[in-house]
VEXDO-227592 format. One line per 3 residues: number of its first residue (from 1); their letters; for each residue x, y, z of N, C-alpha, C. Coordinates in nm, 3 decimals, always signed. Each point is the difference from the previous one (the first is absolute). Layout:
<zavos>
NUM) a) X,Y,Z,X,Y,Z,X,Y,Z  ...
</zavos>
This chain:
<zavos>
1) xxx) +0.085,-0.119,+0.000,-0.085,+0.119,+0.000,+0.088,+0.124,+0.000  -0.046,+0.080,-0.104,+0.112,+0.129,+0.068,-0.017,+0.115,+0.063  +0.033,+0.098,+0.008,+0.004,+0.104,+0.098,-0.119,+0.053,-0.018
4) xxx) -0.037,+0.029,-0.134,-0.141,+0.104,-0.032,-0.131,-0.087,+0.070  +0.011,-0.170,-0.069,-0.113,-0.063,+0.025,+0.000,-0.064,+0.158  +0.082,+0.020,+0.084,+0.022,+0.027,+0.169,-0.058,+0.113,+0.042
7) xxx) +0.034,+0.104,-0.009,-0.057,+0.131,+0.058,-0.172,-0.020,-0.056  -0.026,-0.012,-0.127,-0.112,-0.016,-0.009,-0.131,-0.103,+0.055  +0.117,-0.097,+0.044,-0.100,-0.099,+0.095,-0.015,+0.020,+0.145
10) xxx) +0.104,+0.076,+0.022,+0.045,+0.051,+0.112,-0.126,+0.122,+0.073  +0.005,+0.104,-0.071,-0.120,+0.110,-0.024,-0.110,-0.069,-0.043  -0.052,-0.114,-0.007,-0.155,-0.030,-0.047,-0.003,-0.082,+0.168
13) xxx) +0.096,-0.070,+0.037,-0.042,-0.076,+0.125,-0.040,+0.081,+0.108  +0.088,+0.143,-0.022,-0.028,+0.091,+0.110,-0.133,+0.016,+0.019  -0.105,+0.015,-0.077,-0.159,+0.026,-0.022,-0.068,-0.160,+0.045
16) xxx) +0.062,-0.078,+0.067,-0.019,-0.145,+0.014,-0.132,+0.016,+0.129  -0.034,+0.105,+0.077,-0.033,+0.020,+0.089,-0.162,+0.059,-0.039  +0.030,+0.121,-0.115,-0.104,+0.084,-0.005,-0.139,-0.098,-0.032
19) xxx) -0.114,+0.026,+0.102,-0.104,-0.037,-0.006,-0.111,+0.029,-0.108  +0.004,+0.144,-0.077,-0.072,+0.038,-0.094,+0.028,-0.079,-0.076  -0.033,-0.092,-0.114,+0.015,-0.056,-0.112,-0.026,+0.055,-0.133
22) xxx) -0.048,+0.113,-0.012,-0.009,+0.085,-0.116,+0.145,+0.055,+0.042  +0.051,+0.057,+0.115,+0.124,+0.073,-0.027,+0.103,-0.074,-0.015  -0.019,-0.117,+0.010,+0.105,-0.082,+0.023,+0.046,-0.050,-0.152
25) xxx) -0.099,-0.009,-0.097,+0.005,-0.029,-0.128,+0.077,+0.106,-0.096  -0.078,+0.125,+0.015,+0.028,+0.106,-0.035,+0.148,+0.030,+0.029  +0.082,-0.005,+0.068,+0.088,+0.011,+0.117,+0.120,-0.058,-0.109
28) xxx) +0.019,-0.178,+0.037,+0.027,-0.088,-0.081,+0.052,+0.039,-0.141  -0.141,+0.005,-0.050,-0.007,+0.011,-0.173,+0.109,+0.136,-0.012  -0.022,+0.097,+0.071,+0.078,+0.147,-0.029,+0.146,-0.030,+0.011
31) xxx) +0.075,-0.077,+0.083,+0.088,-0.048,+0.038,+0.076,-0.117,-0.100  -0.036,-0.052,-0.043,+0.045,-0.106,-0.105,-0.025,+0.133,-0.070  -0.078,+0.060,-0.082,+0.015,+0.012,-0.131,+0.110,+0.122,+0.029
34) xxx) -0.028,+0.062,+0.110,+0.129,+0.137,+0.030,+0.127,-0.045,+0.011  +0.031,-0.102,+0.024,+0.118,-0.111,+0.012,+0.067,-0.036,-0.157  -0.078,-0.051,-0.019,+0.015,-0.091,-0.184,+0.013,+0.129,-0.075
37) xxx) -0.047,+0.129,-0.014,+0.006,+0.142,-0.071,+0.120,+0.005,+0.023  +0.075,+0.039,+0.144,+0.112,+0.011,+0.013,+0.105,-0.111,-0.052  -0.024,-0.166,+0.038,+0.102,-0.025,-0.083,-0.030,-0.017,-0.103
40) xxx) -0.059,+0.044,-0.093,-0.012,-0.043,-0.137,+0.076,+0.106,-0.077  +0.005,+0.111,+0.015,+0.044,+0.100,-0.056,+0.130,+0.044,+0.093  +0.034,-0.079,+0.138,+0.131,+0.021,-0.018,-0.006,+0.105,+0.082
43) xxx) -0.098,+0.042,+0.129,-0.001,+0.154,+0.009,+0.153,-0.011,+0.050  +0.069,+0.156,+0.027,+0.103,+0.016,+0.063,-0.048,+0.130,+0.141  +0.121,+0.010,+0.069,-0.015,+0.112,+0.120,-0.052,+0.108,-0.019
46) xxx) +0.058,+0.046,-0.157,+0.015,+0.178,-0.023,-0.159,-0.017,-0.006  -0.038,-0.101,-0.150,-0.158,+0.006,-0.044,-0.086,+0.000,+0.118  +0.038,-0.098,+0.090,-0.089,-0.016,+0.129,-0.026,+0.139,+0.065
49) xxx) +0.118,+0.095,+0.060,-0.056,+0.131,+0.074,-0.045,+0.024,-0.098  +0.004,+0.050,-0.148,-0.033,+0.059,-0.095,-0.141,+0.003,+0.023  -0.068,-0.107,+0.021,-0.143,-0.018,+0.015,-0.024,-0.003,+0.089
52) xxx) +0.054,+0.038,+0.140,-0.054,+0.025,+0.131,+0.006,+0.151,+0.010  +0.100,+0.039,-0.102,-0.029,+0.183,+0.038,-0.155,+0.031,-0.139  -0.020,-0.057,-0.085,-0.079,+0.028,-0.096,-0.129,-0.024,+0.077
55) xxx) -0.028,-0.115,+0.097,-0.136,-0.039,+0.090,+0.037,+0.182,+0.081  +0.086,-0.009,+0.085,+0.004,+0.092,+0.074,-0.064,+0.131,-0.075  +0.078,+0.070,-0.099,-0.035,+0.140,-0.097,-0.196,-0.047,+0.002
58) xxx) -0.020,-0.106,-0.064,-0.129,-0.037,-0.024,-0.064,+0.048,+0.115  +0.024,-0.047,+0.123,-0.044,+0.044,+0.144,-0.021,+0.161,-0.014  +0.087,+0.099,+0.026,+0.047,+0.088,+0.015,-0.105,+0.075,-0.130
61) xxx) -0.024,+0.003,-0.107,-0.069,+0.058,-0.069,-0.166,-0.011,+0.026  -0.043,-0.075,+0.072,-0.135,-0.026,+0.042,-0.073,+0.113,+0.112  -0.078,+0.057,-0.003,-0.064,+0.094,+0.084,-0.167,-0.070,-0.011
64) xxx) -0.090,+0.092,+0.054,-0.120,+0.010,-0.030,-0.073,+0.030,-0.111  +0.058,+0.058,-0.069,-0.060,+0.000,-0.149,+0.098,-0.031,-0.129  +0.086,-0.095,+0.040,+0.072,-0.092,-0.111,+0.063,-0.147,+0.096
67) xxx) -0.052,-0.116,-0.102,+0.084,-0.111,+0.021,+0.070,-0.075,-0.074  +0.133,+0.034,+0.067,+0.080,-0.028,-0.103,+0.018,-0.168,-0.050  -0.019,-0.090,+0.122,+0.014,-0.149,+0.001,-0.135,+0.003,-0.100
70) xxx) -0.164,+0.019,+0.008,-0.069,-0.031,-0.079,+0.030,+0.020,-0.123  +0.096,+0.084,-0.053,+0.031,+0.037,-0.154,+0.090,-0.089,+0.038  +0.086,-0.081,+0.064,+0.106,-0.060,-0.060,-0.049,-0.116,-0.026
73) xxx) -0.089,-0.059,+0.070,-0.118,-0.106,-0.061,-0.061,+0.013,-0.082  -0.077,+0.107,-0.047,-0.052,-0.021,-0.091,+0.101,+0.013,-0.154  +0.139,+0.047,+0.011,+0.061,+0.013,-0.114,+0.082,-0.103,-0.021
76) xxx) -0.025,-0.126,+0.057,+0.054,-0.123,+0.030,-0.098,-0.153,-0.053  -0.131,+0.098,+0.014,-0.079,-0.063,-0.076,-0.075,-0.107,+0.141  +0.057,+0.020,+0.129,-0.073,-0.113,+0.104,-0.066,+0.031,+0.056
79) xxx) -0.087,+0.151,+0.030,-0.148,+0.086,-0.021,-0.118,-0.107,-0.066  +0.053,+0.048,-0.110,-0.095,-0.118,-0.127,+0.028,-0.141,-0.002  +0.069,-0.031,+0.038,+0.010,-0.156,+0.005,-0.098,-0.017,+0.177
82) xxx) +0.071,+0.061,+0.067,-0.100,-0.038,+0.123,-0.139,+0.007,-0.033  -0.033,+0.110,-0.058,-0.159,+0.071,-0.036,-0.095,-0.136,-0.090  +0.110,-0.038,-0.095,-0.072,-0.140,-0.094,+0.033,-0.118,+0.119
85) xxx) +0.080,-0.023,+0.028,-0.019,-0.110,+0.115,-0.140,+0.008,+0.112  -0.006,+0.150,+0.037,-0.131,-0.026,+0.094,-0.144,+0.016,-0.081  +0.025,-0.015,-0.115,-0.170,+0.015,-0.136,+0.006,-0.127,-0.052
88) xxx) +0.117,-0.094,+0.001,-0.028,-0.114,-0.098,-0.145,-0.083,-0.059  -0.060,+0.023,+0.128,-0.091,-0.067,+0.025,-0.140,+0.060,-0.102  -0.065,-0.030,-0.073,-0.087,+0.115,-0.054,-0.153,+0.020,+0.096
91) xxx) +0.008,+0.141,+0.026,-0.127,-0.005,+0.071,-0.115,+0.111,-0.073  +0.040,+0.040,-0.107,-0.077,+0.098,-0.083,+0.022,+0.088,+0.036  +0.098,+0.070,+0.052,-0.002,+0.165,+0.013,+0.119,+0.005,-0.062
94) xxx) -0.028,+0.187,-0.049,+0.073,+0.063,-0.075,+0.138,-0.034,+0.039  +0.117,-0.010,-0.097,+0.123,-0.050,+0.028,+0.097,+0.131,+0.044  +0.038,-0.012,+0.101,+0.056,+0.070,+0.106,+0.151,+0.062,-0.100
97) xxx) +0.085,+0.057,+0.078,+0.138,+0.045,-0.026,+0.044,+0.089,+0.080  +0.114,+0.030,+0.022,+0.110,+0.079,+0.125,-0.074,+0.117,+0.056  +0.030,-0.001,+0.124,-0.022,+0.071,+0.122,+0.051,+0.131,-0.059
100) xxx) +0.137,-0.033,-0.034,+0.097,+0.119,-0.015,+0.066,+0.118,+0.154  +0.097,+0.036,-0.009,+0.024,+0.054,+0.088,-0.068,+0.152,+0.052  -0.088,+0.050,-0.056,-0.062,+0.181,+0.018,-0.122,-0.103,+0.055
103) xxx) -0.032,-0.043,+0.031,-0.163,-0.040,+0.105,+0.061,+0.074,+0.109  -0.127,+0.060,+0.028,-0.031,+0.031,+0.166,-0.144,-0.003,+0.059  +0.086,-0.064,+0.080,-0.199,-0.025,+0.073,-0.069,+0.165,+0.012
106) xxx) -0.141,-0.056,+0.032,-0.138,+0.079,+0.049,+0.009,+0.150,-0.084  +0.036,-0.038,-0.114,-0.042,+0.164,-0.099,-0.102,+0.055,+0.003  +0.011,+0.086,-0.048,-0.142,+0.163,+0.031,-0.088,-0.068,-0.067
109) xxx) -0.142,-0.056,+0.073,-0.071,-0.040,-0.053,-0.128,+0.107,-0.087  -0.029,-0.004,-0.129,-0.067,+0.089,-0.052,-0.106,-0.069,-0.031  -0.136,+0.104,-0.082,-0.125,-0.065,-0.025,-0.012,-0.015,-0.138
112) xxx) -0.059,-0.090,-0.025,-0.040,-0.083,-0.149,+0.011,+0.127,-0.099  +0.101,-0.008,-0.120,+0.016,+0.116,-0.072,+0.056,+0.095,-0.044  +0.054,+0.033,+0.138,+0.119,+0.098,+0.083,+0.118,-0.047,-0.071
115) xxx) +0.111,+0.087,-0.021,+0.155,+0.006,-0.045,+0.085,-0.038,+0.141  +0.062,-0.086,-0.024,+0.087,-0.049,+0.035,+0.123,+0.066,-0.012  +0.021,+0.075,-0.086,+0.086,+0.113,-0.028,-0.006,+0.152,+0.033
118) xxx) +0.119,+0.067,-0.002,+0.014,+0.119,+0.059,+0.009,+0.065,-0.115  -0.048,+0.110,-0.057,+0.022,+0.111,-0.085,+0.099,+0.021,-0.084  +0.018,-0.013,-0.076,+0.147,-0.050,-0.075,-0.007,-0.023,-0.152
121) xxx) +0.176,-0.058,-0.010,+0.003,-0.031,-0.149,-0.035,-0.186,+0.006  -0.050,+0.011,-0.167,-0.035,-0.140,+0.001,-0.136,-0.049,-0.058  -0.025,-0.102,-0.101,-0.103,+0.046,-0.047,-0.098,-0.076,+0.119
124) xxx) -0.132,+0.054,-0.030,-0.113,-0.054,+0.115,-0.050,-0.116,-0.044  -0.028,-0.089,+0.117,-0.017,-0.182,-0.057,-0.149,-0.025,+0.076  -0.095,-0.011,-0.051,-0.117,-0.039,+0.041,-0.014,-0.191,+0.085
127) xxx) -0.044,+0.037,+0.057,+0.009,-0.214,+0.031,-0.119,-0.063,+0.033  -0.046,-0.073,-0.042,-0.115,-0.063,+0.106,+0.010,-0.158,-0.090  -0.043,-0.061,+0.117,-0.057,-0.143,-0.024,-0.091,-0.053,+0.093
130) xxx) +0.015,-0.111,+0.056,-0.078,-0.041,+0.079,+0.082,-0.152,+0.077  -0.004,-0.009,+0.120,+0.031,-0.114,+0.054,-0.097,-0.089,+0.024  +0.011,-0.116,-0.031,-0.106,-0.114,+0.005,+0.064,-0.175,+0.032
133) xxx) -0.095,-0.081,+0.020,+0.084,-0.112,+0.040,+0.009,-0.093,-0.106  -0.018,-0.104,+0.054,+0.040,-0.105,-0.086,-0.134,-0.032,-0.115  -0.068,+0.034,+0.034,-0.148,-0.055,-0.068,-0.023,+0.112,-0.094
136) xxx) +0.033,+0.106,+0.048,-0.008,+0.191,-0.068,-0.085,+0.085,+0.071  -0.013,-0.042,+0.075,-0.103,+0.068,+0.101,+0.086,+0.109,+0.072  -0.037,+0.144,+0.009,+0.075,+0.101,+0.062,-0.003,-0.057,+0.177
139) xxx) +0.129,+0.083,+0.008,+0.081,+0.000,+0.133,-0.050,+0.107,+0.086  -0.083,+0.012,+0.071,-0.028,+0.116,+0.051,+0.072,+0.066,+0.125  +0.024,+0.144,-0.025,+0.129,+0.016,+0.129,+0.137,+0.016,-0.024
142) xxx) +0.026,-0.096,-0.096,+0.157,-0.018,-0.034,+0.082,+0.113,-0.016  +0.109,+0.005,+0.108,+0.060,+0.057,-0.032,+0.117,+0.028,-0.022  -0.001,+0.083,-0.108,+0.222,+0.021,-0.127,+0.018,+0.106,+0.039
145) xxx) +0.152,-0.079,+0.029,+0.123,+0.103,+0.057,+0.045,-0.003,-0.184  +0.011,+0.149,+0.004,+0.065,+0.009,-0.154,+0.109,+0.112,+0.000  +0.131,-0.032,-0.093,+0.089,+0.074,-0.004,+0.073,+0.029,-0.094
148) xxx) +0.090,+0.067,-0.056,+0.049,+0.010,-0.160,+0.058,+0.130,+0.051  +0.100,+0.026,-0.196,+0.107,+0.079,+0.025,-0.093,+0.157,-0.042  +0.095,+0.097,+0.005,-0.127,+0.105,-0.063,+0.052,+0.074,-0.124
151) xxx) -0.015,+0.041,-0.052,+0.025,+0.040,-0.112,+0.131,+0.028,-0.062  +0.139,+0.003,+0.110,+0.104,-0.019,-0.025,+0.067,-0.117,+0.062  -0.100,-0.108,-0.016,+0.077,-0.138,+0.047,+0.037,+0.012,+0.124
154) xxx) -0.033,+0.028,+0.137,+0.081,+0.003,+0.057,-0.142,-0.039,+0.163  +0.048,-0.041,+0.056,-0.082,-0.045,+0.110,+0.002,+0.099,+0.108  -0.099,+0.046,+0.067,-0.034,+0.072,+0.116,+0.159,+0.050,+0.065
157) xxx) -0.007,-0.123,+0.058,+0.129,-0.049,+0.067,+0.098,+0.027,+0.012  +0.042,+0.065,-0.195,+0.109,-0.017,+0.001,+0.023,+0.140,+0.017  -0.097,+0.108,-0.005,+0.017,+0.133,-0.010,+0.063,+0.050,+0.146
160) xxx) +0.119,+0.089,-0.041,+0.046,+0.059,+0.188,-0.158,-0.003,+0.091  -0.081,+0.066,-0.043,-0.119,+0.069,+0.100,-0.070,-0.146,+0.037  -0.006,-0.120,-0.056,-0.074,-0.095,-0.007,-0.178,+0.042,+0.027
163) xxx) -0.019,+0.069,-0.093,-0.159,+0.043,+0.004,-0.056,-0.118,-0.048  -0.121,+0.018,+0.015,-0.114,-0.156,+0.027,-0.045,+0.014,-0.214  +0.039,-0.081,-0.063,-0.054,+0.066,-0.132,+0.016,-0.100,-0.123
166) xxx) -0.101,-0.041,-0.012,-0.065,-0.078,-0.114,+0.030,-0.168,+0.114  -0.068,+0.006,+0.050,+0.006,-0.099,+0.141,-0.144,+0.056,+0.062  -0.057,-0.140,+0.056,-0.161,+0.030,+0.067,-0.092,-0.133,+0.013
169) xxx) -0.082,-0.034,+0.050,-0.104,-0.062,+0.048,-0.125,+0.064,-0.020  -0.006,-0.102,-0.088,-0.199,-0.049,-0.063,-0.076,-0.082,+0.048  -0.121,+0.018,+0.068,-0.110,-0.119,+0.003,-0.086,-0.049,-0.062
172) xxx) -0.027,-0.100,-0.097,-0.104,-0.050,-0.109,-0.095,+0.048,+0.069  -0.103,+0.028,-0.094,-0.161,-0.012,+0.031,-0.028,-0.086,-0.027  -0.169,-0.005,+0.055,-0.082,-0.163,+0.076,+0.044,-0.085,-0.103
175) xxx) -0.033,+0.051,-0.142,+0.018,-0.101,-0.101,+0.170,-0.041,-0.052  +0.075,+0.034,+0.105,+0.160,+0.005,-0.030,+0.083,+0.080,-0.124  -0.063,+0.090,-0.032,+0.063,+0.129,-0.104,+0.077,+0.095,+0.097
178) xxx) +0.053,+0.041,-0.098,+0.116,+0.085,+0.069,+0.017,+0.046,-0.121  +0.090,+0.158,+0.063,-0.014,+0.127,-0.129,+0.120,+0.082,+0.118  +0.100,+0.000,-0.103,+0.124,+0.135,+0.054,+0.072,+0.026,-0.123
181) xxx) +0.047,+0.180,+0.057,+0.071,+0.053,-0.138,+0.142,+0.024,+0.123  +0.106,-0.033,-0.150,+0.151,+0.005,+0.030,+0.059,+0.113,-0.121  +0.123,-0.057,-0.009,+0.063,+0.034,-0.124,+0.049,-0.169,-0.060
184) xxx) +0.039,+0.016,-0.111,+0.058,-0.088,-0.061,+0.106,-0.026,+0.054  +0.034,-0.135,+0.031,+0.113,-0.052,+0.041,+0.123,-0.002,-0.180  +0.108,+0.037,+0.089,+0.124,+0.024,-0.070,+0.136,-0.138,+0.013
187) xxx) -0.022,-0.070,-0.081,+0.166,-0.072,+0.004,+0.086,+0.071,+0.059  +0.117,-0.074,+0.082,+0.077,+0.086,+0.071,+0.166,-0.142,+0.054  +0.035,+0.099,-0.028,+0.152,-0.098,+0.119,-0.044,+0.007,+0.132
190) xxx) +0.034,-0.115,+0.075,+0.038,-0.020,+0.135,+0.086,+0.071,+0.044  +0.003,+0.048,+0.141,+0.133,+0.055,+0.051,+0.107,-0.032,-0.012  +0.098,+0.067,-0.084,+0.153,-0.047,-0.041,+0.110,+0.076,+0.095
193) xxx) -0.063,+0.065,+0.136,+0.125,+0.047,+0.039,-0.004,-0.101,+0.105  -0.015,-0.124,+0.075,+0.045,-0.101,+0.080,+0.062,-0.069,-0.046  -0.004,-0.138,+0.097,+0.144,-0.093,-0.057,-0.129,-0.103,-0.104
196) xxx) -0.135,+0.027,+0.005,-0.077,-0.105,-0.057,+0.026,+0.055,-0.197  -0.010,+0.135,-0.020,+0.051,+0.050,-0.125,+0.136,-0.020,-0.004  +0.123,-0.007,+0.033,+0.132,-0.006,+0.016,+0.015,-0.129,-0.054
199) xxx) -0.080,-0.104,+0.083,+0.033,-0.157,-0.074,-0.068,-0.006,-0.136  -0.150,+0.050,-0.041,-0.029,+0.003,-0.110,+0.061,+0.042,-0.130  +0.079,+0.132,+0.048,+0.150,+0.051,-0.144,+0.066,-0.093,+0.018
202) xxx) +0.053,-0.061,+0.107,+0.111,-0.082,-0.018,-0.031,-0.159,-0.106  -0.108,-0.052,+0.040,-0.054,-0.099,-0.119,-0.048,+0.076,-0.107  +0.023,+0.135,-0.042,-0.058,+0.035,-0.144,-0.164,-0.022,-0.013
205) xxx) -0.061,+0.007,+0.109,-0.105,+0.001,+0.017,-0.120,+0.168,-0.048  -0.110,-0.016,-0.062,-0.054,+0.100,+0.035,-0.102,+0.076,+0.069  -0.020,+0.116,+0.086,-0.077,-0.035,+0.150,-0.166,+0.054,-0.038
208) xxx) -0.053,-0.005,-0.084,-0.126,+0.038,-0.050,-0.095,-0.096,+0.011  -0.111,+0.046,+0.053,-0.141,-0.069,-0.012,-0.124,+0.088,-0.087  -0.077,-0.105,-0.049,-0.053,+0.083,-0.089,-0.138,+0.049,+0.111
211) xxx) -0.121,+0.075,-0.107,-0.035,+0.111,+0.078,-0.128,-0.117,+0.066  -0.060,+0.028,+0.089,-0.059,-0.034,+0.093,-0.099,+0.043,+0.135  -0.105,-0.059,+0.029,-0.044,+0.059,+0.136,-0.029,-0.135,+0.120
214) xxx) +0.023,+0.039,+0.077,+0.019,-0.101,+0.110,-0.175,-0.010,+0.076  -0.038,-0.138,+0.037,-0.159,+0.018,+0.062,+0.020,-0.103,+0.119  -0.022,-0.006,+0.114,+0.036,-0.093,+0.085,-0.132,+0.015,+0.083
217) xxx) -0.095,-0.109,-0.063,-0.163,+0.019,+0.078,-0.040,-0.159,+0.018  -0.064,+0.104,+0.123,-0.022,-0.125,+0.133,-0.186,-0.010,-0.002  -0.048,-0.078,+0.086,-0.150,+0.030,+0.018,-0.025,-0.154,+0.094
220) xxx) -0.101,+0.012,+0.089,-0.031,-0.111,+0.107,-0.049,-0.103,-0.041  +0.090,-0.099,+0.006,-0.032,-0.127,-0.005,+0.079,-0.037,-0.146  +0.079,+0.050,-0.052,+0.044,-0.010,-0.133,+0.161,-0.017,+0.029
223) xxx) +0.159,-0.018,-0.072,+0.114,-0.003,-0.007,+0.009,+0.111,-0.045  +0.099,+0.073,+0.074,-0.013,+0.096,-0.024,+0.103,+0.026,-0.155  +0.010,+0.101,-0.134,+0.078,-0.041,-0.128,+0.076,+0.145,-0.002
226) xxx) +0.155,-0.001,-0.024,+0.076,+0.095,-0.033,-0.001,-0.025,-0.146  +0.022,+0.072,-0.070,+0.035,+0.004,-0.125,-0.013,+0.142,-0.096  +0.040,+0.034,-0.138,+0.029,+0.113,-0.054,-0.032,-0.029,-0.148
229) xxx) -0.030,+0.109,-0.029,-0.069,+0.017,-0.173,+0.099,+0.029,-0.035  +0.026,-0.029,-0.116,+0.133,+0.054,-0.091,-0.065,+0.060,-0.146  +0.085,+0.086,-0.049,-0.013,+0.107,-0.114,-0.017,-0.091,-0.103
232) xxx) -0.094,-0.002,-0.098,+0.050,-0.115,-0.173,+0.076,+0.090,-0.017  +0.119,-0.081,-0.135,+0.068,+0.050,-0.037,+0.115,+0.096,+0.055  +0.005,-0.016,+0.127,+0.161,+0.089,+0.086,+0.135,-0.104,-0.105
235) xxx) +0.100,+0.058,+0.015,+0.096,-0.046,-0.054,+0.057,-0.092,+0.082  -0.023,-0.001,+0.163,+0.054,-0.059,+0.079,-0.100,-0.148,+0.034  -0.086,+0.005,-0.053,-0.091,-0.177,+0.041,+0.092,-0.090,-0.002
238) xxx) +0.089,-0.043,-0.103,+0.058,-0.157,-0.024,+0.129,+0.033,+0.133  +0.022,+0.098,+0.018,+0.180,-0.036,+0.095,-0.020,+0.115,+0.127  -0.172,+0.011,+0.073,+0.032,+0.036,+0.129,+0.096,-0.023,+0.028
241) xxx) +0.091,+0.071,+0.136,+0.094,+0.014,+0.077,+0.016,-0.067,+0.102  -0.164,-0.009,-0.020,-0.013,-0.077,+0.148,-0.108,-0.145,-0.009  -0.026,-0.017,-0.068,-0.087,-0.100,-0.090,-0.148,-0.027,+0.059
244) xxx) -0.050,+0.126,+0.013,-0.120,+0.008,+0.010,-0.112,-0.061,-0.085  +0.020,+0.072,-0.139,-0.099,-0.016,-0.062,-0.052,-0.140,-0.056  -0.140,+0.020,+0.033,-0.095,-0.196,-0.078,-0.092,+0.098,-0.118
247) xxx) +0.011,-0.105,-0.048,-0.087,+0.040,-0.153,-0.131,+0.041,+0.012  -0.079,-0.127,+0.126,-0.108,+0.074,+0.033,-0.039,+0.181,+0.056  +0.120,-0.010,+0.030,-0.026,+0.201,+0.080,-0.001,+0.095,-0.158
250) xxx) +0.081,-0.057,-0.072,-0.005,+0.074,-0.096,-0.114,+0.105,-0.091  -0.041,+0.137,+0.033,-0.108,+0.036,-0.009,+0.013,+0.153,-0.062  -0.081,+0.055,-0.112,+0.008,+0.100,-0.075,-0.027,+0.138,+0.092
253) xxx) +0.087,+0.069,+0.014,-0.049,+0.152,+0.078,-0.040,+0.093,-0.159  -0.151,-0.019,-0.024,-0.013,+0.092,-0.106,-0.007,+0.126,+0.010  +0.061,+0.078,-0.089,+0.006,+0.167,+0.006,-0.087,+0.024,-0.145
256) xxx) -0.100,+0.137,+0.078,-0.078,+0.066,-0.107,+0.121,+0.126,-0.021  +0.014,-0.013,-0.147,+0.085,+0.131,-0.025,-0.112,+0.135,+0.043  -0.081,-0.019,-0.046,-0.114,+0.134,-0.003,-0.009,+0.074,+0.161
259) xxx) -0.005,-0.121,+0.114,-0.066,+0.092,+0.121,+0.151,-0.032,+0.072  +0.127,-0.077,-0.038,+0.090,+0.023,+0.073,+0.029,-0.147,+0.132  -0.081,-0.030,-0.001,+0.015,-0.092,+0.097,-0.014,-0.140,-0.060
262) xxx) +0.003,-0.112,+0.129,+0.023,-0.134,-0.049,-0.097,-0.043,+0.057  -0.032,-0.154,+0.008,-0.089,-0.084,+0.088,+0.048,-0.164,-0.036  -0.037,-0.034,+0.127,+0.035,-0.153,+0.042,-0.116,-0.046,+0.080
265) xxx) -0.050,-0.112,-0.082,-0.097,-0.059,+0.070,+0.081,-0.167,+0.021  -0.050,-0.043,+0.103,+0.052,-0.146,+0.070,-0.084,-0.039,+0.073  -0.042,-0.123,+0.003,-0.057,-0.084,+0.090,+0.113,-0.081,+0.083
268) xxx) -0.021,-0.045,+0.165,+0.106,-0.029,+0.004,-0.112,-0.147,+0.094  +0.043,-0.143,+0.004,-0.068,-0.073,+0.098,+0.075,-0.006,+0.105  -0.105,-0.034,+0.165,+0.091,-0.076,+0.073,-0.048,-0.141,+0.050
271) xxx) +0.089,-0.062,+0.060,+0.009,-0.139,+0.041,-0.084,+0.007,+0.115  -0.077,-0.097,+0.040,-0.067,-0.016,+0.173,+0.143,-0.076,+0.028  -0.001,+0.046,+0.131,+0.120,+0.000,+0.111,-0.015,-0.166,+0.025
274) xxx) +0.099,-0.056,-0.032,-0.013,-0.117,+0.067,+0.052,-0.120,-0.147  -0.039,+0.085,-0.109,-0.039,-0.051,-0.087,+0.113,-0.062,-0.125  +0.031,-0.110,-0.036,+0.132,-0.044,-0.083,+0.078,-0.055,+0.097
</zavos>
């Protein structure tokens, strides 16, 4: 046996004790495969800190209104792989996709109609659909957390002032419709001044997602569904950054040249809780 495959049996016996059996698996599995990564490729010392100061920077760039580890997941692609691992199952609702890192809980909740947006540049995006279940029967109550960039791509968040803007909370009516005005969501790069953009130049990578709005709606007795509409035709659909996009989200934001604005209509289903 040699040295690598010792230490590694060595570190799995240590967990010989733990009573949880979900952690104990989990635990395990992370350990062999974090083991076998390293010798397979040979890591060395330098590479090793190399990636304990890159976790660290990762740390260090994270506040309250940016995460930097969630972008390094999701530009890794194990966001979306987790996200299809917990849907495999088909239960008829709309097919989900990334959290993304700009969520923040309990946004300014507004009334059926109302802009979601602040006064600005950007063209104006009309929305409504309706939430309903599995059968098509409206959702009554339901309610979307909705969020998107604003007219210069760029998230609430990211602005010094962090003003509350094109971000908000809708409640369906009885019959589960829902109606809010935004702006058009804008394709945009990810943050490239951390170490999560730093590794992306370094693989020749490019940090763009195409344009999009984020809906993360819940309602009683249902699973609750994150997921995001995407632009037809953005340049960025086939090579997200972060590999968001499913074919199903794929959805036309039409613009009337004449009155200036756009509209997006979507139906979105959800799952009864319990269900798949």
């Amino acid at each position: 046996m040699n040295a690598a495959s010792t230490v590694t049996e060595e570190v799995l016996a240590s967990a010989s004790a733990c009573e949880d059996a979900r952690l104990r698996l989990v635990f395990e599995s992370l350990v062999r495969h974090l083991h076998a990564f390293a010798d397979e490729v040979g890591l060395t010392p330098a590479e090793w800190l190399a990636g304990i100061r890159f976790l660290t920077a990762t740390g260090h760039k994270c506040d309250e209104f940016r995460q930097e580890f969630m972008m390094l997941s999701d530009t890794l692609g194990l966001t979306s792989l987790v996200d299809e691992i917990a849907h495999r199952a088909s239960t008829g609702a709309s097919e989900s996709s990334v959290l993304g890192p700009f969520y923040t809980e309990n946004p300014p909740e507004v009334e059926r109609g109302a802009s979601i947006a602040a006064p600005g540049e950007g063209v104006p995006l009309e929305v409504r659909g309706r939430v309903r279940d599995g059968g098509g029967a409206g959702i009554p109550d339901a309610v979307l957390d909705v969020w998107g960039t604003d007219g210069g791509g760029l998230y609430d968040s990211q602005h010094p002032e962090h003003p509350v803007d094109c971000r908000g909370r809708i409640r369906a009516a009885s019959d589960g419709s829902f109606a809010f005005r935004t702006v058009v969501p804008q394709s945009y790069s990810i943050p490239t001044d951390g170490p999560v953009g730093a590794m992306l130049q370094r693989l020749g990578r490019h940090t763009f997602r195409p344009a999009h709005l984020h809906f993360r709606i819940s309602a009683e007795g249902f699973a609750p569904l994150t997921t995001a509409i995407y632009a037809a035709g953005d340049r960025y659909l086939a090579s997200d950054a972060v590999f968001g996009v499913r074919s199903s989200l794929v959805e036309e934001f039409r613009r009337d040249e004449a009155s200036g604005t756009a509209t997006l209509e979507r139906d979105f289903t959800l799952a009864r809780a319990g269900a798949g």
